[in-house]
Backbone as CSV, one residue per row, in Angstrom:
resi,resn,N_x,N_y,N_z,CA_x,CA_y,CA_z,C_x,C_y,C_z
1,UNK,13.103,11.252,50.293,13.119,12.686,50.503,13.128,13.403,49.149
2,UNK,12.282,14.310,48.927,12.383,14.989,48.144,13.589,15.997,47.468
3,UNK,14.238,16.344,46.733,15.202,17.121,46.417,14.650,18.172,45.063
4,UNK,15.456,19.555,44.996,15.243,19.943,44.141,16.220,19.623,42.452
5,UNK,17.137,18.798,42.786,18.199,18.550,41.698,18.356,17.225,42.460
6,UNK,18.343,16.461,41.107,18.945,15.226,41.492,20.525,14.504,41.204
7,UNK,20.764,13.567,41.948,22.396,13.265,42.047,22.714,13.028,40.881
8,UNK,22.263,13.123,39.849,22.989,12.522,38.676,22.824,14.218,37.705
9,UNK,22.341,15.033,38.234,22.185,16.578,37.899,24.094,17.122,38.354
10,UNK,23.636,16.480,39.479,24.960,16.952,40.520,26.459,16.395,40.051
11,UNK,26.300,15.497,39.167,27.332,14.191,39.301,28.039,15.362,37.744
12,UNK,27.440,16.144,37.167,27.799,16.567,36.083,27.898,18.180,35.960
13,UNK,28.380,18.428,37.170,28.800,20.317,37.601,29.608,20.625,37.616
14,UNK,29.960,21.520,37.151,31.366,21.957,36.765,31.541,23.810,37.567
15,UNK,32.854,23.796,37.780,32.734,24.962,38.804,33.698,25.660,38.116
16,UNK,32.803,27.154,38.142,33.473,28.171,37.462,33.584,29.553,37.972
17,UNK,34.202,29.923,36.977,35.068,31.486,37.803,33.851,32.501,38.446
18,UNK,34.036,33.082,39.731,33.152,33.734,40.012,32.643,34.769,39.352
19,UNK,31.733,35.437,39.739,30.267,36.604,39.637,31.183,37.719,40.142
20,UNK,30.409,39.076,39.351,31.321,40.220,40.233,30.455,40.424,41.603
21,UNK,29.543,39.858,41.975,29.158,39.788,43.588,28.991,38.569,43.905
22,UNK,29.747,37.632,44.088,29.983,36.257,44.858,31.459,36.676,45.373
23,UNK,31.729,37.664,45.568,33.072,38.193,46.742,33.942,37.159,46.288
24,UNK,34.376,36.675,45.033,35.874,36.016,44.732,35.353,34.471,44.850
25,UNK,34.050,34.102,45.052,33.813,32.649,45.645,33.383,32.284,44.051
26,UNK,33.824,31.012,43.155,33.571,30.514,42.237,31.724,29.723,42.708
27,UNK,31.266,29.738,41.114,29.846,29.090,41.084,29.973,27.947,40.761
28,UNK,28.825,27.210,40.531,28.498,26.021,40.367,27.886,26.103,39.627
29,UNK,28.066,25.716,37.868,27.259,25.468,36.754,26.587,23.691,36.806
30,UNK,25.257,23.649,36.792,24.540,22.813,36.744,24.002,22.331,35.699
31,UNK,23.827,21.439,34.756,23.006,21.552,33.462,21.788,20.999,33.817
32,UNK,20.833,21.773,33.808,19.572,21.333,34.079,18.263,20.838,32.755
33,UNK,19.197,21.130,31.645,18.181,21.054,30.530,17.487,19.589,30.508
34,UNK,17.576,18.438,31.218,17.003,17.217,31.011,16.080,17.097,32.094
35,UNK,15.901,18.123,33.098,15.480,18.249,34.677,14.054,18.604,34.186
36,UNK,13.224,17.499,34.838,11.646,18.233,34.826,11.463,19.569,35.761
37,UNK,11.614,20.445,35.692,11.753,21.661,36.638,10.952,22.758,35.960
38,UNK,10.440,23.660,36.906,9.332,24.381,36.080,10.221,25.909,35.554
39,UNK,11.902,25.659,35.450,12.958,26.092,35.366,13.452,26.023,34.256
40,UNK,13.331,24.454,33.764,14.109,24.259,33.125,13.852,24.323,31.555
41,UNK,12.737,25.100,31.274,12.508,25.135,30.062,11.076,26.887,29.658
42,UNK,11.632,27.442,30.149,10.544,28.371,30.205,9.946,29.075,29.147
43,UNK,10.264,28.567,28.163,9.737,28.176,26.508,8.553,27.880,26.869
44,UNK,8.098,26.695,27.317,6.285,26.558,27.454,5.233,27.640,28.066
45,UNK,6.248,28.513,28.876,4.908,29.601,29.080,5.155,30.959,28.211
46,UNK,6.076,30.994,27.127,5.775,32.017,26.370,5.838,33.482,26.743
47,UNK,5.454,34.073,26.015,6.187,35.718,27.169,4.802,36.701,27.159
48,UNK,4.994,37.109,28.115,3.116,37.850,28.277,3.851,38.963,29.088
49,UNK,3.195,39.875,28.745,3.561,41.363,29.508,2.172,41.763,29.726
50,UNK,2.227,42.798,30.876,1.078,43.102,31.549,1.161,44.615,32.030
51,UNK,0.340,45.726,31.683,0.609,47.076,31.924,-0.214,46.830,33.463
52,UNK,0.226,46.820,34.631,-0.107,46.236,36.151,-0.914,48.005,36.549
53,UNK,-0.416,48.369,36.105,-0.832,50.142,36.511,-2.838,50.758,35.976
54,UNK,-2.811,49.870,34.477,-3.894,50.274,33.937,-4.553,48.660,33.762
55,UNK,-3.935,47.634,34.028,-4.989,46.194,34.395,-4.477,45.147,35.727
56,UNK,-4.989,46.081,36.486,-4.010,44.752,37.826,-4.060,43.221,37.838
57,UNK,-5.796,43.196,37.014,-5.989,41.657,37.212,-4.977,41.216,36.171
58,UNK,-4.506,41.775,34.833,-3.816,40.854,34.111,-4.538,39.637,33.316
59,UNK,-5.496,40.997,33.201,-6.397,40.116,31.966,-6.175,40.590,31.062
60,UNK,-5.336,41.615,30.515,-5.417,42.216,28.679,-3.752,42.477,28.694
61,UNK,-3.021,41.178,28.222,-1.674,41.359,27.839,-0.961,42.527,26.590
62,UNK,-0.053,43.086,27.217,0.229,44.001,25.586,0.780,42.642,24.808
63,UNK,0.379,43.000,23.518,0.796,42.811,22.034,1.514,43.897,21.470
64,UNK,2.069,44.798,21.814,2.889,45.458,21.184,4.442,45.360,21.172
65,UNK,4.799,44.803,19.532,6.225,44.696,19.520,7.302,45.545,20.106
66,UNK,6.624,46.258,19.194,8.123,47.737,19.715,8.799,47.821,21.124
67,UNK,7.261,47.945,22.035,7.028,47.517,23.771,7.808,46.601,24.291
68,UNK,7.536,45.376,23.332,8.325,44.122,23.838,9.949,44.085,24.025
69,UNK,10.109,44.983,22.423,12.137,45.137,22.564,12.730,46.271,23.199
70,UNK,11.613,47.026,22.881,12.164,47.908,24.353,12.475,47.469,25.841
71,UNK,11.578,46.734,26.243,12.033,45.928,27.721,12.775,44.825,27.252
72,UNK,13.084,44.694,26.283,14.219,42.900,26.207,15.513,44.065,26.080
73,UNK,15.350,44.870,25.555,16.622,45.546,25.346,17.131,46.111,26.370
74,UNK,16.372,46.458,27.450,16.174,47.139,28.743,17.070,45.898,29.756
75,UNK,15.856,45.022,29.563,16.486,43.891,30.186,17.988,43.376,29.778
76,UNK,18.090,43.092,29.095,19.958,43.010,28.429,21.046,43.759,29.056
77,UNK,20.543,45.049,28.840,21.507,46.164,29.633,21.335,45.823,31.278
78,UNK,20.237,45.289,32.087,20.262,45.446,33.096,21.163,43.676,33.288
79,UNK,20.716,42.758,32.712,21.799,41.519,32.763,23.171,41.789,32.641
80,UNK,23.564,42.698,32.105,25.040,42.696,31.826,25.579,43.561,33.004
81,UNK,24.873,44.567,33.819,25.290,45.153,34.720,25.553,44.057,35.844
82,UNK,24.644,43.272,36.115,24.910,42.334,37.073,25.407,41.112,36.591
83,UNK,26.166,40.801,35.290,26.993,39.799,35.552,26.305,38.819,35.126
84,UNK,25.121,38.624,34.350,24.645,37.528,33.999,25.286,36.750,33.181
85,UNK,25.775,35.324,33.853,25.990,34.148,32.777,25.027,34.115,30.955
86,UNK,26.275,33.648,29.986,25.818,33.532,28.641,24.583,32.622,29.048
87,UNK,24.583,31.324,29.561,23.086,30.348,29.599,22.408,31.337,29.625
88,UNK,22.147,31.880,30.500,20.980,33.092,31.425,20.307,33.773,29.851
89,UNK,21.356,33.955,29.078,20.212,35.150,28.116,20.036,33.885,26.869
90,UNK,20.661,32.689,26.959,19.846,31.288,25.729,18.917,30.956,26.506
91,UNK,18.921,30.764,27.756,17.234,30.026,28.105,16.211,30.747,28.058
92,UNK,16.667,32.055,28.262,15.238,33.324,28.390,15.282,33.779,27.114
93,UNK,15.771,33.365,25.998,15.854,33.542,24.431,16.013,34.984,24.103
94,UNK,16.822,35.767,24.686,17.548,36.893,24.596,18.903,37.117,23.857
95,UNK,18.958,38.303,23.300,20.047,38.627,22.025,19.830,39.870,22.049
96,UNK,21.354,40.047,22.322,21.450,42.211,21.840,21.025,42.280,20.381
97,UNK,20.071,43.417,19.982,20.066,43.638,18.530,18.646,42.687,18.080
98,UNK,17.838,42.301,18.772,16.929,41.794,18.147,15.525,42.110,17.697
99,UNK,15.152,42.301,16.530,14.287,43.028,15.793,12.984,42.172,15.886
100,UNK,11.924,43.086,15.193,10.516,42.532,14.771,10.721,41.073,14.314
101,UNK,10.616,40.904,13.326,10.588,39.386,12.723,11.425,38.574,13.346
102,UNK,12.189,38.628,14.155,12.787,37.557,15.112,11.652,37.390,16.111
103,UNK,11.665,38.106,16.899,10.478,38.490,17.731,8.994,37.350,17.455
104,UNK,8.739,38.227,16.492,7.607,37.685,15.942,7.601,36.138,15.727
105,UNK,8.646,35.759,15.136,8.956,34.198,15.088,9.688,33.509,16.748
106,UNK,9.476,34.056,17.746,10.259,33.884,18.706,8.360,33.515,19.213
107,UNK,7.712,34.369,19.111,6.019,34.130,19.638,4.721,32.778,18.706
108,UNK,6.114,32.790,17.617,5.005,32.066,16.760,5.360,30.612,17.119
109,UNK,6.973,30.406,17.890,6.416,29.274,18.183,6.750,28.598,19.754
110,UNK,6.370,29.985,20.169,6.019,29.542,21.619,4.398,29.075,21.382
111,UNK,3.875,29.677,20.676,2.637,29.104,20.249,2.053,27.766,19.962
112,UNK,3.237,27.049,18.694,3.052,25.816,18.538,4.422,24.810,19.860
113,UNK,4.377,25.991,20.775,4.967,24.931,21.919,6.238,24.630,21.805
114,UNK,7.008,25.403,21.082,8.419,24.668,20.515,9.627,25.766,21.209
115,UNK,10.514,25.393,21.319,11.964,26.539,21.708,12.446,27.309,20.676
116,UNK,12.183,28.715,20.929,12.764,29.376,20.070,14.210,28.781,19.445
């Protein structure tokens, strides 16, 4: 049978203090970083933004920095409203305060394929 986590994923979870919306019920931290999962490393597809309004197909990605930290910064504030776990903003390679040349080196080597 197929599973999405396997028992030896499971064998190494550790349960921690709840979410401010899991109503008082503690989570289940999983380490998935060794898991072939199309999850578990989202470093290989790199970050592409798409103005959906003026290209629906999502054929002409913005390249504009400024653009980019404006929605990571956007995004940050909206993670912290809901409680996002520290993992949550290292796997999606997120940091309050992060400028051009981070950035820029954050794309250069999603390029050569590597984790920020």
């Amino acid at each position: 049978m197929a599973s999405r986590v396997d028992v030896k994923d499971l064998q190494t979870l550790v349960v921690r203090e709840p979410f401010k919306f899991t109503k008082g019920c503690p989570t289940l931290q999983i380490d998935m970083s060794s898991h072939n999962s199309p999850f578990s490393n989202m470093y290989k597809y790199g970050s592409l933004l798409y103005d959906l309004e003026n290209a629906p197909g999502q054929l002409s990605p913005i390249t504009d920095t400024a653009t980019e930290l404006r929605l990571i910064n956007r995004m940050i504030a909206l993670m912290k409203e809901n409680d996002a776990p520290a993992e949550q903003y290292t796997r999606l390679g997120l940091r309050e305060g992060m400028h051009e040349a981070e950035l820029q080196c954050q794309h250069d080597k999603f390029r050569e394929g590597q984790q920020p």
